[in-house]
N, C-alpha and C positions, 0 to 999 in steps of 0.2 A: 504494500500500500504506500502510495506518494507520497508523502510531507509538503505540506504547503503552508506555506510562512507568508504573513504579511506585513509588509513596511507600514510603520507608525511613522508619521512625522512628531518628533521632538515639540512641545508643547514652547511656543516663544511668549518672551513677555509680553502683557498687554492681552494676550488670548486668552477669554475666558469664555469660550464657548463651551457650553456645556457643565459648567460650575456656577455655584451658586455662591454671591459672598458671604461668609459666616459672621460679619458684621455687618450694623446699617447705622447711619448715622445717626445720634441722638444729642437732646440735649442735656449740658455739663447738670451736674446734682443740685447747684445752687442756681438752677433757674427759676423756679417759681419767686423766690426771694431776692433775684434781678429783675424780673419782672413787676413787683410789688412794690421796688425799691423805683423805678421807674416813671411804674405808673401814679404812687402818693406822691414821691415830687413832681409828676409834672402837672396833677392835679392841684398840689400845692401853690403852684407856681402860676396856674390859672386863675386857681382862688384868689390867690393875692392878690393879681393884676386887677379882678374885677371885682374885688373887695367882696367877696363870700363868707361867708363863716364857716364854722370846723366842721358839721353836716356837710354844708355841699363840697369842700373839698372831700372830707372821707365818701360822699356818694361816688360822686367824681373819678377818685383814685381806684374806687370797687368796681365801677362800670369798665376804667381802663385795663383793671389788673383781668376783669373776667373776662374780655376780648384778647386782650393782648398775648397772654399767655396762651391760650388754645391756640391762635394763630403763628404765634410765631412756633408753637410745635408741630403744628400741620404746617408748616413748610417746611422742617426740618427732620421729622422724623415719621408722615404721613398722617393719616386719618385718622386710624386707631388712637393713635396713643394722643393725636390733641382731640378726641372726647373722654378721655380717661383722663387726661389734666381738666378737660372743662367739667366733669362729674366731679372731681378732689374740689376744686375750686368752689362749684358749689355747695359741698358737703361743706366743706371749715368755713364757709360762708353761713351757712346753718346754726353751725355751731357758733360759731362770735355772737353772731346777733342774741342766739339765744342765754349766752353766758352776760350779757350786758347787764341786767335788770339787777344781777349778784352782787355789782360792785354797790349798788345802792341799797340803802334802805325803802323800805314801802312802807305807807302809811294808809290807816283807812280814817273814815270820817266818825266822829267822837259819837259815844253811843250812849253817854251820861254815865256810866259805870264807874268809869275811873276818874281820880281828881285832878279838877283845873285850877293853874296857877292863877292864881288874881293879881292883878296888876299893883293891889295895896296887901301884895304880901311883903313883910320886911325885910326879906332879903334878895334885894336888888337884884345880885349876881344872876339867881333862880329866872326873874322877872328877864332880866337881859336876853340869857340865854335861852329862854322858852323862844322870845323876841326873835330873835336869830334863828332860829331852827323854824319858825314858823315863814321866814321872808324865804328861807331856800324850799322850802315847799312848794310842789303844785298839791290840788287837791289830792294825788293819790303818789307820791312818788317825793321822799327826799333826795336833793343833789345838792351835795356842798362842793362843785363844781360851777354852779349857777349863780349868775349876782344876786344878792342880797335884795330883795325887792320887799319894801315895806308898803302892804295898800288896804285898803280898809277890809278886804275882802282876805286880803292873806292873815292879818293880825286877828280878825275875829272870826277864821276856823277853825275848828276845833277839830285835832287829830290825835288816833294813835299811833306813834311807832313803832316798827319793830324788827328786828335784823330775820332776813329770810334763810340764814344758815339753820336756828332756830326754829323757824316754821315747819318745817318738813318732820324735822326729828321725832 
């Protein structure tokens, strides 16, 4: 029986017919956090110019970070994976907004049960500080973030406080 041999040509650089790359290009680990970084300063930097406050820049910076980011990973490492960065994005979007309320206290509206300072209590300080705690109130939400606002409607509601780490438990 014959032997028959066939010539292979040697495989040259550059020829990749018939192989597949075992890499594809991605983006480096700290891109969502270039992205973020990106999109709050130039949201920043828009606020400023048009004199916004710290909502619309933070709106601003979340609109750009949650475009920006998917896109510039669908151009870099295709389809899949910039709707797996635009899923992540909206999840810890989820999450922020909903851990927000935590940094504050919440308060509900006075139900006569517990007792209120009087204005001719003798100790000022008490008086002061009720004062104070009542101008950073809205009706259901303490923020000592927020100016100080003294109005006839904020001095004469009557609230309870309460830390919500407590509440659950």
């Amino acid at each position: 029986m014959p032997e028959t041999t066939t010539a292979t040509r040697p495989p040259t650089p550059g020829d990749d017919r018939g192989s597949l790359p075992l890499t594809s290009p991605q983006l480096p680990a700290i891109a969502p956090w270039l992205a973020a970084i990106v999109g709050f300063g130039l949201a920043g930097l828009i606020g400023l110019l048009l004199g916004w406050g710290i909502l619309g820049i933070l709106v601003l910076g979340w609109v750009l970070l949650f475009i920006g980011l998917p896109t510039w990973s669908g151009v870099v490492e295709g389809r899949r994976r910039a709707v797996d960065r635009l899923t992540t994005t909206l999840m810890w979007s989820t999450f922020v907004l909903a851990m927000i309320p935590l940094g504050a206290l919440i308060c509900r509206p006075f139900n006569g049960k517990e007792r209120r300072v009087s204005v001719s209590d003798p100790n000022r300080r008490r008086v002061l500080k009720q004062a104070l705690m009542l101008g950073l109130c809205t009706a259901h939400l303490y923020d000592p973030a927020r100016p100080v606002l003294w109005t006839a409607a904020s001095l004469t509601r009557g609230l309870v406080l309460f830390e919500p780490e407590g509440f659950y438990a």
